[in-house]
N, C-alpha and C positions, 0 to 999 in steps of 0.2 A: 504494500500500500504506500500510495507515494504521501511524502512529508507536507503537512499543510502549510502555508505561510501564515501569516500573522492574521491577514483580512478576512480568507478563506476561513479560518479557527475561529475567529469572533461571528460572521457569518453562520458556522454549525452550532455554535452556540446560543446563536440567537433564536435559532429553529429550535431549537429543545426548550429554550423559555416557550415559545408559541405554543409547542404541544404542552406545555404544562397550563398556561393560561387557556386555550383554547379546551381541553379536556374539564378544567373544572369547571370553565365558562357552559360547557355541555354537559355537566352533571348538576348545578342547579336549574338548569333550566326543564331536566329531566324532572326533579325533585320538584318542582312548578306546576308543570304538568301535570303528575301523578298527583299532588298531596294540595295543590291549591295554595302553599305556604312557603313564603323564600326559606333557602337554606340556611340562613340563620333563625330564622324562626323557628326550623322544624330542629332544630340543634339545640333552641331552647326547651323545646317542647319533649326532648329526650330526657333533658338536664333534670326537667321538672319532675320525668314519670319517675327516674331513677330516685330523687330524693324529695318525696312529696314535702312539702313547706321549707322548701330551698327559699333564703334572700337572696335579695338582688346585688349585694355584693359578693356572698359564693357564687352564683350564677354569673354573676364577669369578670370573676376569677379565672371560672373554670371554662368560661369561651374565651379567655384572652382578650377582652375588648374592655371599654371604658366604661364607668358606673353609666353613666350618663347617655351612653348606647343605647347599653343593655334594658334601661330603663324605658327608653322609647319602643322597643321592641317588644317587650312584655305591655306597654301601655296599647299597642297594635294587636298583641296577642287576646289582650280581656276585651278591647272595646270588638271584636269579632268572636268574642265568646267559647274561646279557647282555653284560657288560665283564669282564676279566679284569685283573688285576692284577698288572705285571711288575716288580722289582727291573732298578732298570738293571747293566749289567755292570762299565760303565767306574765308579761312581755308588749303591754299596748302599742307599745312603739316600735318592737317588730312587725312585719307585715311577711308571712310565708303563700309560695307558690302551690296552687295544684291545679291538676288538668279537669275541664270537661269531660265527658264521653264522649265528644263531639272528637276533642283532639287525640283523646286515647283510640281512637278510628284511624284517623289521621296516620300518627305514628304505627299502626298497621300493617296499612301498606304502602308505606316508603319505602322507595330504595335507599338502600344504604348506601355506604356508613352512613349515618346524621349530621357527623361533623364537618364531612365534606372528606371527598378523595386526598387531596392536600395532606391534612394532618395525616390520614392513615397512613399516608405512602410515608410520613418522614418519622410517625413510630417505628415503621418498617427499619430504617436503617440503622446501624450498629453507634453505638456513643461515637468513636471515632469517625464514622463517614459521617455524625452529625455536627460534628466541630470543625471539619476541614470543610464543609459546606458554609455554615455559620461564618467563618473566615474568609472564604471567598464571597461570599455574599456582601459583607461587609463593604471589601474594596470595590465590587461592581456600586453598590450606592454611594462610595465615594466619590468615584467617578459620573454622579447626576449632577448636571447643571440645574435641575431642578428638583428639589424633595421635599416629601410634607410629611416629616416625623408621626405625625398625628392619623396617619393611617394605618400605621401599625395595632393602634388599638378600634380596627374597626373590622368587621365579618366580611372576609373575601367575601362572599357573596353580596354584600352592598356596595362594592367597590365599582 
């Protein structure tokens, strides 16, 4: 196989961003489709079945996004009748998460994973190929002329 030059190598590199943005771009759109709920929605809606009276700060912990998101997304989720919002007993000033049977439908029949192909595929790799990715990632966003830190705490799928 002959040696790539510099342009060519950025070039194959840049096709392999595409399929990665281009694949998850077509797996929420699948997830749309079938469930009627963007993919972070329906990622909430996992979070929720798994820890019924989840708060909204575990819940944007554990999607990685910002309280302030998370909250708009759950606020999307009750006013369409999906999550409901309880005052704890012991705890007035918490407020815990649980689903309808509407959304427990929902989560059903989705395809999966919930979190999106993304996350699965970078559980998939080894601590080490996660670091040297992590590293190289780094330097590609070094080299934007343009960046907006503040989308790191927000659901590829509303990107």
């Amino acid at each position: 196989m002959a040696k790539l030059n510099k342009s060519q190598l950025s070039v194959q590199v840049l096709k392999k961003f595409r399929i990665i943005f281009g694949s998850v771009r077509q797996h929420f759109r699948e997830v749309e489709e079938a469930c009627g709920v963007t993919g972070s929605q329906l990622w909430i809606l996992q979070e929720v079945a798994k820890t019924p009276d989840i708060g909204v700060s575990e819940l944007a912990e554990r999607l990685s996004i910002h309280q302030s998101t998370c909250s708009q997304l759950i606020e999307k989720l009750v006013t369409r009748g999906l999550v409901i919002k309880e005052r704890s007993k012991e705890d007035q000033r918490r407020v815990g998460l649980c689903l309808t049977e509407e959304a427990s439908r929902i989560l059903k029949k989705a395809p999966g994973p919930a979190e999106g192909i993304l996350p699965e595929a970078l559980q998939g790799l080894s601590e080490s190929e996660l670091l040297a990715l992590d590293k190289s990632l780094i330097e590609v966003i070094g080299q934007l002329r343009t960046k907006d830190d503040r989308l790191a705490d927000k659901p590829l799928s509303d990107l």
